[in-house]
C-alpha positions in Angstrom: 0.0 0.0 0.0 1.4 3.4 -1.0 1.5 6.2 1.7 1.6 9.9 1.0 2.2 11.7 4.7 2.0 15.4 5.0 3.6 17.5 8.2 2.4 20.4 9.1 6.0 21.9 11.6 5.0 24.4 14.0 8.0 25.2 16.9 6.9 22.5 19.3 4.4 20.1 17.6 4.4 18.5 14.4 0.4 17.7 13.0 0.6 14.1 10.6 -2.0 13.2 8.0 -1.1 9.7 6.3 -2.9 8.7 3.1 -3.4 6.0 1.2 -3.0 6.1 -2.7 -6.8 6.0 -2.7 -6.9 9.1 -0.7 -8.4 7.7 2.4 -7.1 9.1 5.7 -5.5 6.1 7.8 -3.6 8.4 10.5 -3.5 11.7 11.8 -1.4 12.5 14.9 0.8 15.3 16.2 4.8 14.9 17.0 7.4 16.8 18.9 9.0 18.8 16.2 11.9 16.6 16.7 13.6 13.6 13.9 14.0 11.1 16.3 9.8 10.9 16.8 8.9 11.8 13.4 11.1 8.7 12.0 10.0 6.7 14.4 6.5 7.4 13.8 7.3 6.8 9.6 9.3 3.8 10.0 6.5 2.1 11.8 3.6 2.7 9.1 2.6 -0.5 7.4 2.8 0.1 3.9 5.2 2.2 1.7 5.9 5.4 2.2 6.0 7.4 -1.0 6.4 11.0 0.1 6.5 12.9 2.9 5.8 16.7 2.4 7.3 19.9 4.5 6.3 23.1 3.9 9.5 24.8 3.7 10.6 26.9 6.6 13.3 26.8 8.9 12.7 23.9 11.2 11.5 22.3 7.8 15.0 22.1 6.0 16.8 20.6 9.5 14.2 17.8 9.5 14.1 17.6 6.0 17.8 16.7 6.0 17.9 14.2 8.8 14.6 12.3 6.8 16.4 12.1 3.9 20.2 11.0 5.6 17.9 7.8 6.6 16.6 7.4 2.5 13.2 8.9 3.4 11.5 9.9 -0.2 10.8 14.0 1.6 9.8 16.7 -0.1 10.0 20.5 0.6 7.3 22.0 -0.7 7.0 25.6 -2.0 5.4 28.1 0.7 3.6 30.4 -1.9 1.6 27.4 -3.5 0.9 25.4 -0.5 -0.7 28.8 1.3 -2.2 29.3 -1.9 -3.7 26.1 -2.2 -4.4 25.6 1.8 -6.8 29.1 1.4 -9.7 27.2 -0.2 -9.9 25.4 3.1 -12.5 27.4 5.5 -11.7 26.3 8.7 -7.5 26.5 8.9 -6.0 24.1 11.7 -2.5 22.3 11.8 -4.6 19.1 11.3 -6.5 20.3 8.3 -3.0 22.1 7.0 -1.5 18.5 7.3 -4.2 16.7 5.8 -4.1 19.6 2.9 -0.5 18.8 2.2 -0.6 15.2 2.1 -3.3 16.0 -0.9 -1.1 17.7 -2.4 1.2 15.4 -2.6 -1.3 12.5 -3.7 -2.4 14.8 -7.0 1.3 15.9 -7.8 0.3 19.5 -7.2 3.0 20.7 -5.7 6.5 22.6 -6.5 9.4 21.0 -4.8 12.2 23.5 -3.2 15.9 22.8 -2.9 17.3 21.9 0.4 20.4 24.3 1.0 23.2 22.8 2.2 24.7 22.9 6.2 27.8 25.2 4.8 24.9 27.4 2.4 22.8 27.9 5.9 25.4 28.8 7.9 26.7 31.8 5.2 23.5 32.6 5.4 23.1 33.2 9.3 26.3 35.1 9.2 24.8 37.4 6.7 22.0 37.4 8.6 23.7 38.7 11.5 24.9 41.7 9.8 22.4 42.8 8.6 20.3 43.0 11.8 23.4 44.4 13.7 23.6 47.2 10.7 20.3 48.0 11.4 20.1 48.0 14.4 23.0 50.6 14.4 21.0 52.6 12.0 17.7 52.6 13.9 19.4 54.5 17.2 21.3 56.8 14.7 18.2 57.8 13.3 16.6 57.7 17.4 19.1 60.4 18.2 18.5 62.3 15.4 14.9 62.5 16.5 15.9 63.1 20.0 18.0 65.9 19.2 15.1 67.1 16.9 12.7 68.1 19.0 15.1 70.7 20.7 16.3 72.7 17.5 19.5 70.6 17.6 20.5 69.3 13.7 22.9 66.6 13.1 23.1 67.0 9.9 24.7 65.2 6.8 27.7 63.9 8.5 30.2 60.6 8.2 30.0 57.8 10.5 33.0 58.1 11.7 32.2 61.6 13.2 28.8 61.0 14.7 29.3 60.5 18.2 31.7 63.8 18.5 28.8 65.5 16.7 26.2 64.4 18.9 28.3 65.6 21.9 29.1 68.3 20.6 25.4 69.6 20.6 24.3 67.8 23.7 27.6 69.4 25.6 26.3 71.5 28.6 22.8 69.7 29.1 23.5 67.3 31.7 19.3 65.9 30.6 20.2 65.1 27.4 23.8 64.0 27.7 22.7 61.4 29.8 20.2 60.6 27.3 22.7 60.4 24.5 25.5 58.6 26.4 23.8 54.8 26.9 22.9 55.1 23.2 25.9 55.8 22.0 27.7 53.7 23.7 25.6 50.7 22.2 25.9 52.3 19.2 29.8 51.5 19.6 29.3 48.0 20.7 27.7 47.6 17.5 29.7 48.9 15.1 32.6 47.2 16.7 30.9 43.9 16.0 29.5 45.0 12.6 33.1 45.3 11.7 33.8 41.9 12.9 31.6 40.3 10.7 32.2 42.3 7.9 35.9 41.0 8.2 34.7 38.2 7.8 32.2 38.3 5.4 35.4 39.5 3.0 37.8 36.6 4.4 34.9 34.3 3.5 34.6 35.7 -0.5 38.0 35.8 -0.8 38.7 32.3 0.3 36.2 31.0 -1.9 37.3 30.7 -6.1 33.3 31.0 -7.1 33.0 34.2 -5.1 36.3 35.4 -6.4 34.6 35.0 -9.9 31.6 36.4 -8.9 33.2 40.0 -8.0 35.2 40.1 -11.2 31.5 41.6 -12.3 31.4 46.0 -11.6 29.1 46.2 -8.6 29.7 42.7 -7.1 31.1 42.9 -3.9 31.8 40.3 -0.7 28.3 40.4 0.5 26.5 40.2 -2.7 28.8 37.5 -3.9 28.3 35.4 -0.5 24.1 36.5 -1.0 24.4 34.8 -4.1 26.3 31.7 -3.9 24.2 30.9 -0.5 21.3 31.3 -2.1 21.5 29.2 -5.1 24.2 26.7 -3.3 23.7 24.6 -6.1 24.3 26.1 -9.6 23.1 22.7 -11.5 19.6 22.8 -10.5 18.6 25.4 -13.3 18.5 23.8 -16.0 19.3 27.1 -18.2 21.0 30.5 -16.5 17.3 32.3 -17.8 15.8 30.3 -15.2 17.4 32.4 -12.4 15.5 35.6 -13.0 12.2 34.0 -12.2 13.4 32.1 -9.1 14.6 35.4 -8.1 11.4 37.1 -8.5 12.8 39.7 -10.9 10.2 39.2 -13.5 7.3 41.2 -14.8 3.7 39.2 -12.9 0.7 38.6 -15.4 -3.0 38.2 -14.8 -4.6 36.5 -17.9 -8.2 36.3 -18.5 -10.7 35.9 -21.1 -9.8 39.2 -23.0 -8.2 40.6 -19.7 -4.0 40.2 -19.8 -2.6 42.3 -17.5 1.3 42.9 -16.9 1.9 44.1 -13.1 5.0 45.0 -11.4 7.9 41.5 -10.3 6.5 39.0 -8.8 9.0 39.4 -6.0 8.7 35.5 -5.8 11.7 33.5 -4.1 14.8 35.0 -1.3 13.8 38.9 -0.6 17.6 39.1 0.4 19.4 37.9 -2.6 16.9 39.8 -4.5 18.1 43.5 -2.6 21.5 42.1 -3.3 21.2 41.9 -7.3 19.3 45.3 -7.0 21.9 47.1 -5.4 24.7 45.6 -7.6 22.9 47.1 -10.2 22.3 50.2 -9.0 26.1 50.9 -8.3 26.7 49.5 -11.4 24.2 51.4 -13.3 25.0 55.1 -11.3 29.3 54.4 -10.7 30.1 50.8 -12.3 32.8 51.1 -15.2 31.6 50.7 -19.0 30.4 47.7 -20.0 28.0 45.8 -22.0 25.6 45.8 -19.6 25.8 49.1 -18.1 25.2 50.4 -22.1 22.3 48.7 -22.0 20.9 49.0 -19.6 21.4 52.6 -20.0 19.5 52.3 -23.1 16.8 50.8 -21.1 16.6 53.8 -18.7 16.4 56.0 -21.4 13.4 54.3 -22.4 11.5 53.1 -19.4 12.9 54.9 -16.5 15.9 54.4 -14.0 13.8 52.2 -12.0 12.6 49.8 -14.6 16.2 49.6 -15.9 17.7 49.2 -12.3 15.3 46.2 -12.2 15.7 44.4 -15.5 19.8 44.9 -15.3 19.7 43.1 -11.5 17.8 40.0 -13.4 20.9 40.2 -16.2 23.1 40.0 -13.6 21.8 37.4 -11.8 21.8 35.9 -15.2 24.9 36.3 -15.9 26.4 35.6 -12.0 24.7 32.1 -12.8 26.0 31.3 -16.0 30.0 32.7 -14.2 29.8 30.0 -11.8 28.8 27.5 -14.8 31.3 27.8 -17.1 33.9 29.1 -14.4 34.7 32.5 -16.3 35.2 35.7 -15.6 33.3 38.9 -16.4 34.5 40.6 -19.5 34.1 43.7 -20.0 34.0 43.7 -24.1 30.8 40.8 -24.5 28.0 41.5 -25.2 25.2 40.1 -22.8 22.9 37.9 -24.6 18.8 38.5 -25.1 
């Protein structure tokens, strides 16, 4: 008898529907979000188990992994079409959300995602890390700023480096605010402290790495986008062709078809938010100070056109194109080629 199981992972419990190939429902039970229980609970179904479906998420990918170490047939399933699909249910419990995905996986309706490998996850936290210490740093610049506000006092444009003397500089004398300014600041200095730890890193990490040395032979590709990148796809051989990478990315125009209605909307903004800013911001330092290239004259063209923005946009999906096809052929970016429709 085939089985088709569906798991619904929340932190602390994990809801089980089991189905037969007929569609009947022969189990449903809820788990400690733990392997060890889930396996155990698998291993002891009487029949075979054809798939076993994870939304995907962050415990998802961990007990993803450890199913599949063991040769179990699971599947992580993308979150956009599962929510999608889950909506036409009117009452929404873990139960029914497990019982929804193992019908998903009985009809084959279902996109599978790539499990990113241990070294790919852990690139990721780091960058992950920064990013939340960098803004965090930014949020109490901008809190003193607004502090400082209300009493006439301006900061002003001014570097980083000279921030703190400029904020004691016009809190000096007012014992009230300088003892408003002082704990701020000095979290401010903890964190930039550790934000330059990590971005050490983050740039001992590309340059130890020959696909992210590649990578930032490309104007506008620096450590972080390069890391962003390579995390992200972790495995270049799962798109079939380079084109495929704008679409994952989300960096292609959305459509609504129907009857004599076809509308063209803005990205779909489908796929990792992160690696998406990532490409953006390459091209938009490419695009405003990157050297002359074939894709900055074109994209020039496009700007002229469409609009900066639109042009920003369609030369970050070239790039990831292009990124993609880098780490392929293992080439470098030359200046001189033309980029290809």
């Amino acid at each position: 008898m085939k089985l088709f199981v569906g798991l619904d992972v929340s932190l602390a419990k994990t809801a089980v529907c089991v189905l037969t190939e007929h569609g009947k429902i022969i189990e449903e039970v809820e788990v400690i979000s733990e392997p060890e229980p889930l396996i155990s609970l698998l291993e002891g179904l009487e029949g075979t188990v054809e798939a076993v479906g994870l939304e995907a998420g962050p415990l998802s990918q961990w007990l993803h992994r450890a199913m599949k170490e063991i040769g179990l047939p699971a599947v992580l399933m993308e979150t956009r079409q599962v929510k999608g699909a889950l909506k036409a249910m009117p009452i929404k419990t873990d139960r029914r959300d497990a019982e929804g995905i193992a019908r998903l996986l009985h009809l084959g309706w279902f996109r599978p995602v790539h499990c990113k490998s241990v070294s790919a996850q852990e690139v990721r936290a780091v960058l992950a890390a920064r990013k939340a210490i960098q803004g965090n740093m930014i949020a109490l610049e901008m809190s003193l700023r607004g502090l400082l506000r209300n009493f006439g006092l301006k900061v002003g444009a001014i570097s980083r480096g000279r921030f703190e003397a400029r904020i004691w500089e016009l809190v000096e004398g007012n014992t009230m605010l300088e003892a408003a300014a002082a704990p701020m600041l000095r979290v401010r200095a903890a964190l930039r402290q550790e934000l330059a730890g990590l971005e050490k890193l983050v740039r001992q990490k590309a340059a130890e790495d020959p696909v992210c040395l590649r990578l930032m032979t490309m104007p506008g590709v620096g450590a972080v986008v390069a890391l962003t990148f390579r995390s992200a796809v972790d495995d270049p051989s799962r798109f079939r062709s380079s084109k495929n990478v704008g679409p994952w990315v989300g960096l292609t125009p959305s459509r609504s078809q129907s009857g004599e209605r076809d509308v063209s909307g803005g990205i779909t903004k489908a796929g990792d938010v992160n690696l998406r800013r990532a490409l953006c911001q390459a091209a938009t330092v490419m695009l405003n100070r990157g050297r002359g290239n074939a894709l900055r004259t074109w994209a020039s063209h496009v700007a002229k056109r469409r609009g900066r923005k639109r042009a920003m946009v369609a030369l970050a999906r070239r790039i990831a194109v292009v990124l993609h096809r880098m780490w392929i052929d293992g080439s470098t970016f030359r200046m001189e080629v033309a980029p290809t429709n």
